[in-house]
N, C-alpha and C positions, 0 to 999 in steps of 0.2 A: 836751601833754606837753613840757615844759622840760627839756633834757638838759645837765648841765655835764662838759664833758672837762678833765681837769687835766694838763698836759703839764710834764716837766722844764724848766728853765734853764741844767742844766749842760753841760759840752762835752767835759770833760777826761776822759781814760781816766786815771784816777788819773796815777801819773810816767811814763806811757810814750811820751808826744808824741802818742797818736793820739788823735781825736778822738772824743766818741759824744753822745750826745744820746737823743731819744725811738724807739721801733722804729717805721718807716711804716705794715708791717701790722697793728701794735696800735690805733693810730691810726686806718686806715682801714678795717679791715675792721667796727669797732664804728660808726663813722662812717655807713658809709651805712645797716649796722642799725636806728639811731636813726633816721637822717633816712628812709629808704624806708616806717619805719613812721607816718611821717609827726611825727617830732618835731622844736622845734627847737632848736636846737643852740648850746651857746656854749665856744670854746675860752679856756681861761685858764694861767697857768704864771705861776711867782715873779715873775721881771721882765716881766711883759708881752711883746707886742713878739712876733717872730719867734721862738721857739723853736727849740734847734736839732735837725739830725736827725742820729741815727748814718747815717753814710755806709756800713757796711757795709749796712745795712739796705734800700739802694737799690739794690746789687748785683742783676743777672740772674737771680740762683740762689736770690732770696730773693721779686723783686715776684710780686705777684699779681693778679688781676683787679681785685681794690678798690686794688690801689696803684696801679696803672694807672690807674685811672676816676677817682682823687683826682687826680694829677696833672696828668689833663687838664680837670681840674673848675675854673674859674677863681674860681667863689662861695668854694671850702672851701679854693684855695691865698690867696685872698683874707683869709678865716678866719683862716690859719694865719700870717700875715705881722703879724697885729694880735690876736692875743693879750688878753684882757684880764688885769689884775695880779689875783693872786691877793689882797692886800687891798681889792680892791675890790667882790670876790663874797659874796656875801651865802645861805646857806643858804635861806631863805625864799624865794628867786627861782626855784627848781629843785623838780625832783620826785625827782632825781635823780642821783649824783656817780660817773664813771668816768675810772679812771686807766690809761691804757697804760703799760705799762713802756719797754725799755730799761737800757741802764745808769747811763746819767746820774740814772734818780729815786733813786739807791740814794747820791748826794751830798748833793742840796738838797732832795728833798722828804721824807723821815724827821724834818730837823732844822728844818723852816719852820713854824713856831707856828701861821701863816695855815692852813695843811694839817691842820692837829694838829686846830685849832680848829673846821677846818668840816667834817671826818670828824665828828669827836664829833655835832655839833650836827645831820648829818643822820641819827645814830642814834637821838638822843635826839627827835626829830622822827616817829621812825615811818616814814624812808626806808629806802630798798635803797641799797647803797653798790656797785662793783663795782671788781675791782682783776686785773688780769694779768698773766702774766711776772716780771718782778720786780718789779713794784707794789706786791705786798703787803710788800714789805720797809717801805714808807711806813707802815705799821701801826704801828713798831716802840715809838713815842712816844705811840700813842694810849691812852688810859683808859677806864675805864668810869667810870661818875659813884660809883663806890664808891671809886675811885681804884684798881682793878688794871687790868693789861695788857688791852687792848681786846679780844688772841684769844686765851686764856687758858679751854682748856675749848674752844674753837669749832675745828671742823671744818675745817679750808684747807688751800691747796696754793700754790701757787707756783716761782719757778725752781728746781730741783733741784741739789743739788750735783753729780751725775753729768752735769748740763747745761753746770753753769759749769765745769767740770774741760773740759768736749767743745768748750768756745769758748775755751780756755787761760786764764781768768781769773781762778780760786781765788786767787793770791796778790796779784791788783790791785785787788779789789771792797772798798770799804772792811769789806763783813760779808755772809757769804753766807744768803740767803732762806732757805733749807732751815735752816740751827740757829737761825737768827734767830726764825723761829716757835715752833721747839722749844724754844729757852728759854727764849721768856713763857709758853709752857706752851701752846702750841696743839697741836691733834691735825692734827697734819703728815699728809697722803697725796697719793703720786703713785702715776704709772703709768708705761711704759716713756718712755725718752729723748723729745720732743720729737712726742710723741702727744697729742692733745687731753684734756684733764681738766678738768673744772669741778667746785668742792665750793660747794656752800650750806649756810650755816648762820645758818635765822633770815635778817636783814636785810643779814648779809655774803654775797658772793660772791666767787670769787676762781679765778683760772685758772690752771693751771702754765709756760705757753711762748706763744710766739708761734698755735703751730696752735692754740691755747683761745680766740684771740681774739674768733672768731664766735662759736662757742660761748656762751662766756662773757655777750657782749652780748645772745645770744637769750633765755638765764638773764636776764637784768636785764630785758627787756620781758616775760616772763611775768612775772614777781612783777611788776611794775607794775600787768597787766591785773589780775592775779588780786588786790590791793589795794585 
């Protein structure tokens, strides 16, 4: 089993000087899912290369056992420093496409053709695709081969506006995940603030927050097995 994780390139909290990048526990908590199940693993992001990480996200009040164990893992901070570019990945290579959020994928990966292009292509392939936090905002672009909205009709979840309102960002995020679903026409469902949710529907997957991340990725290896 071939797993590809797709990480941000961005940095910038829109105009407010701080910084953000990818969430660590989105990242790692899916990470060693894959790999303990014995998959192997390839990180990629727009520009190659280092990705960056929100630094809130490494805050005391946030790591966790897998941010910890990435950390001190020198294979997967290895991983993470070399990146491969996202036109260089190729859908055929993988069995499988998982995106952590953050806020940075909510700049460059929506609008990167290379993301647009290889979401499609592992749907029309017959894969599971899995997306958390604010990842499924990266949807916003993709199609179906009929040419509508990729979740249009499809069952998902992701970051909640009552979430982004509770991390003060409503007025900095270039589009918040919650209407951004609802008006390609997805059937939008959460559950209370920053509680685990996972919705499947079909070969999409999608999580609403950081706590879905396990989750989320345990959903991706059973539709695997069960494929």
């Amino acid at each position: 089993m071939k797993v590809l994780m797709v990480l941000t390139s961005h940095d910038r909290l829109g105009d407010t000087g701080r910084k953000t990048g990818f969430w660590l526990e989105e990242l790692a908590a899916p990470y060693y899912a894959f790999k303990d199940a014995g998959a192997e693993i390839v990180l990629a992001s727009p520009n190659g290369g280092q990705p960056p990480l929100d630094p809130k996200s490494n805050e005391p009040a946030f790591q966790t056992g897998e941010t910890r164990r990435f950390e001190a893992d020198a294979g997967a901070m290895a991983q993470l420093s070399a990146t491969v570019r996202l036109d260089n990945v190729a859908e055929a290579d993988y069995d499988t496409v998982f995106y952590p959020g953050g806020h940075g994928p909510l700049w460059d990966l929506p609008e990167d053709r290379h993301s647009i292009a290889l979401i499609a292509a592992f749907l029309a392939a017959g894969k599971p695709i899995a997306l958390v936090c604010h990842a499924p905002g990266v949807l916003r672009h993709v199609k179906t081969p009929a040419g509508r909205p990729l979740v249009e009709g499809k069952h998902v979840t992701g970051f909640s506006n009552s979430e982004e309102a509770g991390v003060g960002l409503i007025e900095v995020v270039p589009f918040l995940v919650e209407d951004e679903l609802k008006a390609l026409g997805g059937l939008y469902a959460k559950v209370e603030d920053w509680a685990s949710y996972v919705v499947s529907d079909g070969l999409l997957i999608t999580g609403q927050n950081p706590a879905s991340s396990a989750a989320t990725s345990a959903r991706l290896l059973e539709q695997l097995k069960a494929s």
